[in-house]
C-alpha positions in Angstrom: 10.8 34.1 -0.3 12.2 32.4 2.2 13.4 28.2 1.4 11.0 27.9 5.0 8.1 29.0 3.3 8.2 27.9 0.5 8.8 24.2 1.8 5.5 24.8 3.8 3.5 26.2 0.9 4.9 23.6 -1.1 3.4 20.5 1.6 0.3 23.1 2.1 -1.0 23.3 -1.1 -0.1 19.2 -2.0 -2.2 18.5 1.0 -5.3 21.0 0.3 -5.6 19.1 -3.2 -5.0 15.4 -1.6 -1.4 14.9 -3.4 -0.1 11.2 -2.3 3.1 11.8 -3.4 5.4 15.1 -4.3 8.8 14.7 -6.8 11.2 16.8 -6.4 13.1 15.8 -10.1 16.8 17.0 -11.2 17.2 18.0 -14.4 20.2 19.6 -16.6 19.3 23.3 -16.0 16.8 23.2 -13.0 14.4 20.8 -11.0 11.1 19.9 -11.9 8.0 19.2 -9.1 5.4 16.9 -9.7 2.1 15.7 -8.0 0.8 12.6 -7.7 -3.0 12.9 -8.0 -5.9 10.5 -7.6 -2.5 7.7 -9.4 -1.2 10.3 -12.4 1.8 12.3 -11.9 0.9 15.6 -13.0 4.1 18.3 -13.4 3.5 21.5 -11.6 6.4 23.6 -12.1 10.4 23.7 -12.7 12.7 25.7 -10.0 15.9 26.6 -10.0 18.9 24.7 -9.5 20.0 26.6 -6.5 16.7 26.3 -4.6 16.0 23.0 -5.9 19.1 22.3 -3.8 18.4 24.1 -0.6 14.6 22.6 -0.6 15.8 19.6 -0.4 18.6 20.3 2.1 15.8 21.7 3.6 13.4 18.4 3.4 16.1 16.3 4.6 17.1 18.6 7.9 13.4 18.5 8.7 13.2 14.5 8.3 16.6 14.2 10.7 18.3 12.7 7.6 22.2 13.5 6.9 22.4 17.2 4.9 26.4 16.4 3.9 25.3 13.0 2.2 24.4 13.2 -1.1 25.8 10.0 -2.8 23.7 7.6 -0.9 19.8 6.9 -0.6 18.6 7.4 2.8 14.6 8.4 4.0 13.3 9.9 6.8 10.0 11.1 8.6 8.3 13.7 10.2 4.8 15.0 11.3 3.3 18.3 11.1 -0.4 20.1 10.5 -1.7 21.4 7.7 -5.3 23.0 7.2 -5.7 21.8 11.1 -5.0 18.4 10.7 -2.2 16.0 11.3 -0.2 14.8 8.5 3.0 12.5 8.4 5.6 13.3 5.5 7.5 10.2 4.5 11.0 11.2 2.8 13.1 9.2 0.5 16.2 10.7 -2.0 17.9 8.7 -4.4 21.2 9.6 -6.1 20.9 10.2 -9.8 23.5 10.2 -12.9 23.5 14.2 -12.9 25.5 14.5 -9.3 22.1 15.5 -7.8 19.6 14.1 -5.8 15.5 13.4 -6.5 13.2 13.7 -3.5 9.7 12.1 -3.2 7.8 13.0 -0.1 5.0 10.7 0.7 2.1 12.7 2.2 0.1 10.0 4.5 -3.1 11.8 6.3 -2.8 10.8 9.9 -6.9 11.0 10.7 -9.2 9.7 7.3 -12.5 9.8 8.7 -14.1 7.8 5.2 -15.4 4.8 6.7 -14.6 1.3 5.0 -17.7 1.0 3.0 -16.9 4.2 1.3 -13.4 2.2 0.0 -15.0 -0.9 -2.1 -17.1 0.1 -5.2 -18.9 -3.2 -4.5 -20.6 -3.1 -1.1 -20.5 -7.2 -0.8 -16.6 -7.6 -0.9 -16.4 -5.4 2.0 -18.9 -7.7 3.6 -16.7 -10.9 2.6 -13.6 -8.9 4.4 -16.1 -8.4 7.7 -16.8 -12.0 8.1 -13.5 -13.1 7.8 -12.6 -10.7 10.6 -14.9 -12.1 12.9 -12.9 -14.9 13.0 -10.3 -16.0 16.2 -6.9 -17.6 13.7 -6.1 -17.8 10.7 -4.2 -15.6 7.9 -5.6 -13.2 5.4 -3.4 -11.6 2.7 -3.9 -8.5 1.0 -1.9 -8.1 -2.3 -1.5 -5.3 -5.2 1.0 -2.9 -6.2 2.3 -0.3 -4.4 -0.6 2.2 -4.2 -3.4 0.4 -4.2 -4.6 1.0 -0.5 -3.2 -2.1 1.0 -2.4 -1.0 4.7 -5.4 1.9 4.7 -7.9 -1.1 4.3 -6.3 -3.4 7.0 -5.8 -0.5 9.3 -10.1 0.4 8.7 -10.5 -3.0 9.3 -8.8 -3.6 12.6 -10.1 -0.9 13.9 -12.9 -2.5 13.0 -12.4 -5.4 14.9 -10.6 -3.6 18.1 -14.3 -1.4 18.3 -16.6 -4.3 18.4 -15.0 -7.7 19.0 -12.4 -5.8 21.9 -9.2 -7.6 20.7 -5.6 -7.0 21.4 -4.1 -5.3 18.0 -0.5 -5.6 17.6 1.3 -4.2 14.0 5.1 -4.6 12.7 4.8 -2.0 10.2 8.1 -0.1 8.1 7.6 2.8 8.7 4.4 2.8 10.8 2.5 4.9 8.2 -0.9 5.9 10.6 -0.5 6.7 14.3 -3.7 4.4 16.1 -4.6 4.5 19.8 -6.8 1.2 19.2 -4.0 -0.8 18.9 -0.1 -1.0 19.7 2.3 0.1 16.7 6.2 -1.2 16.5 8.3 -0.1 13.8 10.6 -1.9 12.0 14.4 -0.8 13.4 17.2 -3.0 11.9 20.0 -0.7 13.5 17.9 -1.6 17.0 17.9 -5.3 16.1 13.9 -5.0 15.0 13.6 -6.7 12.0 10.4 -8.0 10.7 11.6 -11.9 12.5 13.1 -10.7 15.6 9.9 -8.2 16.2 7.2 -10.8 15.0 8.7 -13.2 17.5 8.2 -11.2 19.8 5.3 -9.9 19.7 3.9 -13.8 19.8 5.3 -13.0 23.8 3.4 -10.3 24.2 -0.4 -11.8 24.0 -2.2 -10.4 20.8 -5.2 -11.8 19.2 -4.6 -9.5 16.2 -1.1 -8.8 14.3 -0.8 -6.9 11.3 2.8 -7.5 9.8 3.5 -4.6 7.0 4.4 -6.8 4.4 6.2 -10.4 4.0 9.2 -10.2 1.9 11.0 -13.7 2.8 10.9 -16.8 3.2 12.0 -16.3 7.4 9.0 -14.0 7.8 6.4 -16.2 5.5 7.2 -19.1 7.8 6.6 -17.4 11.0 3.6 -15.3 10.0 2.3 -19.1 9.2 3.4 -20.3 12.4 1.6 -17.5 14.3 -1.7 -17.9 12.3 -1.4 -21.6 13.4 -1.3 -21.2 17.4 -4.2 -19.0 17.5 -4.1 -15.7 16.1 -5.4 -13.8 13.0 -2.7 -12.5 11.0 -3.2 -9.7 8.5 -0.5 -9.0 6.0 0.0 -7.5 2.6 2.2 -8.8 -0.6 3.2 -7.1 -3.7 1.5 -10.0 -6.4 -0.3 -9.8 -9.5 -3.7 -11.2 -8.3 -4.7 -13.5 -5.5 -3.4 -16.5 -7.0 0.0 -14.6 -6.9 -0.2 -14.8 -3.2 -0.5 -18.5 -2.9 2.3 -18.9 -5.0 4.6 -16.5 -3.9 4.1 -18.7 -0.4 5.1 -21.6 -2.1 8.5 -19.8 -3.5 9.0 -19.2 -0.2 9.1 -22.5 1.0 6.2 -22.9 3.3 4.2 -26.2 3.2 1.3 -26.5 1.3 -0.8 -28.4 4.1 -0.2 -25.2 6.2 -1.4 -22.9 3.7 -4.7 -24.5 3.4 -4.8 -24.4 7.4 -3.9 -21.1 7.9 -4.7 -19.2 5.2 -8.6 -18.1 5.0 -8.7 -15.0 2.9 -6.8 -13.6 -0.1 -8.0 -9.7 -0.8 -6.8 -8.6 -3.9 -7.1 -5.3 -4.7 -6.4 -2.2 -7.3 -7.8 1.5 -6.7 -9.3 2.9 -9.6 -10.4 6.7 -10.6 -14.3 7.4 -10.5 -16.3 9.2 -13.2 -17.4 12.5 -11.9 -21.0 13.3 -11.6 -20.6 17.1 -11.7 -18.1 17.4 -14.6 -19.4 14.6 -16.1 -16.6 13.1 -17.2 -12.6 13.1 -15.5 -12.1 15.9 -12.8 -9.9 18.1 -13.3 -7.3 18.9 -10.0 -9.2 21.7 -8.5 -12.5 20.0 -8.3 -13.7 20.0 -4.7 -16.9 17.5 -4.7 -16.9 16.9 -1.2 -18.8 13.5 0.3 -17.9 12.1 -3.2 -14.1 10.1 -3.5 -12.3 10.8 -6.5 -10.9 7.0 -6.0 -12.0 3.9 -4.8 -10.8 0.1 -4.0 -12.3 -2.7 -6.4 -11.5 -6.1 -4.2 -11.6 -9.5 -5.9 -11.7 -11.6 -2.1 -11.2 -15.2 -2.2 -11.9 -17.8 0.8 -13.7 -21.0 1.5 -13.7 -23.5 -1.0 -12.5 -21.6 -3.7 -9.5 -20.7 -1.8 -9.2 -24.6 -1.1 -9.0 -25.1 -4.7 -6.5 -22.4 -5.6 -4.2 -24.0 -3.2 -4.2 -27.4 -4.2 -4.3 -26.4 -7.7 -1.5 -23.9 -7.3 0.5 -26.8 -5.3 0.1 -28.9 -8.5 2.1 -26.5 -10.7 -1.6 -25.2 -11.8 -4.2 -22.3 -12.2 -7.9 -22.2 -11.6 -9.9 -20.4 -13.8 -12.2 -18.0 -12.2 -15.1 -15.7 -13.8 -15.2 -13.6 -10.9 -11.7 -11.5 -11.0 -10.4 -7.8 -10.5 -11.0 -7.5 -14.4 -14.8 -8.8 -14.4 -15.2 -6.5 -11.3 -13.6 -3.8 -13.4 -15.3 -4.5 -16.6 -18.8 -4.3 -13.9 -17.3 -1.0 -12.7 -17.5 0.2 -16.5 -20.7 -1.2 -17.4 -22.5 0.6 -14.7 -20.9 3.6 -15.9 -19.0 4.5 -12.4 -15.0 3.9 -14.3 -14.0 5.0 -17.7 -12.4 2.9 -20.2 -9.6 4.4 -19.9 -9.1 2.8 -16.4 -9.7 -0.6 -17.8 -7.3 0.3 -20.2 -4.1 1.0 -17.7 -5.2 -1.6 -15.5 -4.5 -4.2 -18.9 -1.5 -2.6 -19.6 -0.5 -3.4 -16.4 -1.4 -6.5 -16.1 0.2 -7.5 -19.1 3.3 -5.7 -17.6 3.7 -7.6 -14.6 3.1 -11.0 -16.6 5.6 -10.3 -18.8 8.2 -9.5 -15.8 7.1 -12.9 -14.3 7.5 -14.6 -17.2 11.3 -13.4 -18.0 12.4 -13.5 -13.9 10.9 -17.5 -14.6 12.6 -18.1 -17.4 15.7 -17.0 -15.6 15.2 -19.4 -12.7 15.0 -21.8 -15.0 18.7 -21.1 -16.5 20.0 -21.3 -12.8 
C-alpha cells in the first residue's frame, strides 16, 4: 500500500469515529498511533519505523511544513473532505530524545451542525450565556483547559448573535480553527507582523461590534482587550485557568486595573466537557458505537456575572476567594446524581483539579523566592 493511502485511510477512519486528535508516537523499534476519543487516548496500532517515517514526511509535505527539518518543532495546516464533508487537519511535530519526530494531527470538523443547547448538560447556563450576548460592551471570558470546547462554544454563540441581533463579527484567532461566512476571520501571522496586539488594534479601525480574540496570553493583549470592551464593544475571549475565579486573577497578574475589571468584565464561563452515560450500552460506549442524535460528550458551564461577579472581583482584588455552592464540581456532582456522568468522570475531573492547584501552588511559591 501506497504511504498516500494509507495517510487518507488513516485521517478517514479517525474522522468516521470523531477522533479529535491522532499521535503519531516514536518508539525504539517502530511507531505507535493513538486516538483521542470522546478525551482518552486510546492506542490503535504500531508501524514500522520506515513508514512511520515517510507518513509523516508525508503529513508534513501535505501541511506545506519543511520535509528536510527534523530537529525543530514546526505546525502546519490543511483542509480536505472526508465522508462528504469539510475537515481542517491541524499539524504539529516535536523533536524527541530518540532522533525522531512525534506528530499529532488535530482533526477540527469545519461544519458541526449540533446546535448550542445540545453543548450544556444544564439547559439554564446556556440561557445565562444568551443574555449576556444580548448585550452592546463589555467582556466575557471563557476559561478551561485545552479541550474543553472553549472556541466551539464562542463560535455557536456568535453566530448566534450575527443571526439575530445583525452585528459586525470580527475574530483574531491562532490558527483560525472553523472557517465562518457570518463573520470576518484574521489569523494570527507574526512573520506578517499580526500578532495578537498589532491585529486587535486594528481591528478596533475597522468598526466591529463583536471581536472574538483566540486567547489572551499577556499582559499587552489583557490590557487592550480591556480597553476595547470599554469604548463599546463585546469582547469574547478564552483563558487557560482553573475555574472562573482563575480568570479574574490571572487579569490582575497581568496588570490590569481592578476598577476596569468590574467595568468591563460581565461574564466568566467556565467550563469542562465531560463523557455521558450511554443509554443503549448502558454504561461507557465502546469506540464503534454509532448512537446518532445522542453526543457521546457534553459542556458542564459554571457562568458567573452580576453581582456575584462584582464580589469575586473585589474579593479577588483583596488577595481573597469567595466561596460559592454553585461550581463546576456541584454541577458535576448534579450530573452524577441524575445519573447522566459516571463516577469515574468526577473522579478525573478531582484529580485534575488537584493537579492544577498543586502546579499553582509551587509556580506561587516560586514567585515568592524571586
Amino acid at each position: 500500500m501506497s504511504i498516500e493511502r494509507t495517510a487518507d485511510e488513516l485521517i478517514s477512519l479517525a474522522a468516521r469515529l470523531g477522533v479529535t486528535d491522532v499521535h503519531i508516537v516514536p518508539r525504539r523499534k517502530d511507531y505507535l498511533i493513538k486516538f483521542r476519543l470522546h478525551g482518552h487516548l486510546i492506542p490503535r496500532k504500531p508501524i514500522p519505523p520506515i513508514a512511520g517515517e515517510r507518513l509523516i514526511s508525508h503529513l508534513k509535505f501535505m501541511a506545506s511544513m519543511d520535509i528536510s527539518e527534523k530537529r525543530k518543532p514546526q505546525s502546519g495546516a490543511w483542509q480536505t473532505h472526508c465522508h462528504g464533508k469539510q475537515i481542517s487537519l491541524r499539524i504539529s511535530t516535536l523533536p524527541t530524545a530518540l532522533s525522531k519526530e512525534s506528530l499529532v494531527i488535530r482533526i477540527i470538523p469545519q461544519k458541526q451542525s449540533f446546535s448550542l443547547e445540545k453543548m450544556s448538560l444544564f439547559p439554564k447556563s446556556i440561557q445565562q450565556l444568551y443574555s449576556m450576548m444580548s448585550l452592546s460592551h463589555g467582556m466575557i471570558i471563557f476559561s478551561g483547559p485545552t479541550g474543553s470546547g472553549k472556541t466551539t462554544a464562542i463560535y455557536k454563540l456568535a453566530e448566534y448573535s450575527c443571526k439575530r441581533v445583525q452585528r459586525n463579527m470580527i475574530t483574531l484567532e491562532d490558527p483560525v480553527e472553523s472557517q465562518s461566512d457570518l463573520f470576518l476571520q484574521v489569523q494570527v501571522n507574526e512573520k506578517a507582523g499580526i500578532t495578537y496586539h498589532t491585529g486587535l488594534k486594528a481591528i478596533l479601525r475597522h468598526d466591529p461590534d463583536m471581536i472574538f480574540i483566540g486567547e489572551i496570553r499577556d499582559a499587552e493583549t489583557a490590557k487592550i482587550a480591556i480597553r476595547a470592551a470599554m469604548t463599546g464593544h463585546l469582547v469574547l475571549t478564552s483563558m487557560h485557568t482553573r475555574n472562573a475565579e482563575g480568570a479574574v486573577d490571572r487579569l490582575l497578574e497581568f496588570g490590569v486595573n481592578p476598577l476596569e475589571i468590574e467595568q468591563t468584565v460581565i461574564g466568566v464561563a467556565a467550563q469542562r466537557l465531560v463523557s455521558l452515560l450511554c443509554p443503549y450500552c448502558k454504561g461507557r460506549c465502546s469506540e464503534f458505537c454509532r448512537r446518532d442524535g445522542f453526543p457521546k460528550r457534553t459542556a458542564v458551564f459554571d457562568v458567573v456575572n452580576g453581582e456575584m461577579l462584582q464580589t469575586m472581583i473585589k474579593t479577588a482584588k483583596k488577595g481573597g476567594r469567595v466561596r460559592r455552592s454553585r461550581n463546576l464540581e456541584s454541577m458535576i456532582r448534579k450530573g452524577i446524581a441524575l445519573g447522566y456522568i459516571s463516577c469515574e468522570e468526577y473522579d478525573r475531573w478531582v484529580v485534575e483539579e488537584k493537579q492544577e492547584a498543586a502546579s499553582e501552588r509551587t509556580g506561587n511559591l516560586f514567585k515568592s523566592y524571586l
